[in-house]
C-alpha positions in Angstrom: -5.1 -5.7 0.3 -5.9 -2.8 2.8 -8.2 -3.7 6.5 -9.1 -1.2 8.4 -8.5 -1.7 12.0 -11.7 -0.3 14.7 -11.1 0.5 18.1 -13.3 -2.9 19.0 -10.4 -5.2 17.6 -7.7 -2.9 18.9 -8.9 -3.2 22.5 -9.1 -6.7 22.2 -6.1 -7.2 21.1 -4.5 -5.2 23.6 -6.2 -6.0 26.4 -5.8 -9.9 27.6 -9.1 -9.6 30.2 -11.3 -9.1 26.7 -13.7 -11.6 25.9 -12.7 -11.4 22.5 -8.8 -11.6 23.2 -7.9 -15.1 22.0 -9.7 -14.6 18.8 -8.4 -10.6 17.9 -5.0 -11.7 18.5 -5.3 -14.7 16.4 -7.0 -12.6 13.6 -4.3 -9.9 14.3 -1.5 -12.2 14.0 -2.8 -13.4 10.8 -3.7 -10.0 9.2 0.6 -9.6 10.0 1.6 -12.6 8.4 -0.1 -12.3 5.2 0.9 -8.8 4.6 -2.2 -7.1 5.1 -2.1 -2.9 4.6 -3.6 -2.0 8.2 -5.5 1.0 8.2 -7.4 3.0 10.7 -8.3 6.9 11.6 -6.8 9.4 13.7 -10.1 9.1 15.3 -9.9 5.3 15.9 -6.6 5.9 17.6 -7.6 8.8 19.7 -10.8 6.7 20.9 -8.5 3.8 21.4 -5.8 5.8 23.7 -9.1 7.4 25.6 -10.1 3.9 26.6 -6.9 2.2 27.3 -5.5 5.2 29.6 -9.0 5.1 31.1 -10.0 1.6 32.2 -6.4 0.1 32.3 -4.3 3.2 32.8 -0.7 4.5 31.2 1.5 1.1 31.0 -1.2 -0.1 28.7 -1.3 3.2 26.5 2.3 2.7 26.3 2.5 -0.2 24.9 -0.2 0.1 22.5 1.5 3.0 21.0 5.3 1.0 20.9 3.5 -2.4 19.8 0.4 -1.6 17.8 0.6 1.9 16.2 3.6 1.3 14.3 2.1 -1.5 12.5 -0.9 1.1 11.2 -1.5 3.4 8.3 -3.2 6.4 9.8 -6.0 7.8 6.9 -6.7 11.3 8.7 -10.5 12.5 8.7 -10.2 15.8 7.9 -13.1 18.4 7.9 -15.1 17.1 4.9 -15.2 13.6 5.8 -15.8 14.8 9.9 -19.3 16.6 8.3 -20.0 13.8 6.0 -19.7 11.6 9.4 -21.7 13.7 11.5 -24.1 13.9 8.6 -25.0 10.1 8.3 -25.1 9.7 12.3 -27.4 12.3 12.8 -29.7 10.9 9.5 -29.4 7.2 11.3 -30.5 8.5 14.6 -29.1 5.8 16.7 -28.1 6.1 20.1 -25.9 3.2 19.6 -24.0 4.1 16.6 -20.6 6.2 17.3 -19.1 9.6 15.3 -16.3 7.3 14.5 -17.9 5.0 13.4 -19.6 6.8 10.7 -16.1 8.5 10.3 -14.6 4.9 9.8 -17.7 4.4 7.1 -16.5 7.6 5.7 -12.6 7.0 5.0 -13.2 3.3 4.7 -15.6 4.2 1.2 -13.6 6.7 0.0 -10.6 4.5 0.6 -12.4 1.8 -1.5 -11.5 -0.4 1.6 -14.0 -3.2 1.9 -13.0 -5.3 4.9 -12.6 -4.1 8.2 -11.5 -5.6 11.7 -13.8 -5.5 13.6 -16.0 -6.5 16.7 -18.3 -4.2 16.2 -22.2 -5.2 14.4 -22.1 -2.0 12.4 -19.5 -2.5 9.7 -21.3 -5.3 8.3 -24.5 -3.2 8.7 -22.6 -1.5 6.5 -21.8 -3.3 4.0 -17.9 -4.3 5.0 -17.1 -7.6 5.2 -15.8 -7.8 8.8 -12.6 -10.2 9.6 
């Protein structure tokens, strides 16, 4: 079965100082072990590398992109799912809700991809079950 990965559990996982560190890790290791198809956005990792080189600098980009990106399946939002993203943020008019996000909503229906890993509220806003 597919999960799709946000940048929520991929920062905790990659960063020790989270608060949510012990338990991503667990979850990730887990995920690993049972064979689990991985999946995220080429928006999820750009977000992901944006945050890592900005709060905890190169070294951690690094080894995000030796340790963690080769264990994902990248599902590209292209033009048509970036509108139908853009779309559904600007119709939920919530400061706190992200483009990628909605982007992540986007592939993860089209995708027929029901759980996500996640510690972010909004998936199971959603709908997804979150893992």
């Amino acid at each position: 079965m597919s999960v799709f990965v946000d940048t929520s559990a991929l920062m905790a996982v990659m960063v020790a100082a989270d608060d949510g560190h012990e338990t991503a890790a667990c979850t990730w290791r887990k995920l690993l072990t049972a064979g689990e198809h991985l999946v995220t956005s080429n928006y999820v990792l750009l977000e992901t590398c944006a945050l890592l080189q900005r709060r905890y600098g190169i070294p951690h980009l690094r080894r995000f992109e030796a340790e963690a990106v080769p264990l994902l399946r990248i599902a590209w939002v292209g033009p048509e799912q970036h509108d139908a993203a853009l779309t559904g943020l600007l119709a939920a008019s919530r400061r706190d809700l992200s483009l990628v996000d909605c982007a992540s909503f986007v592939l993860m229906r089209e995708l027929s991809i029901t759980r996500a890993f996640a510690l972010d509220e909004h998936f199971s806003e959603q709908g997804f079950e979150v893992v």
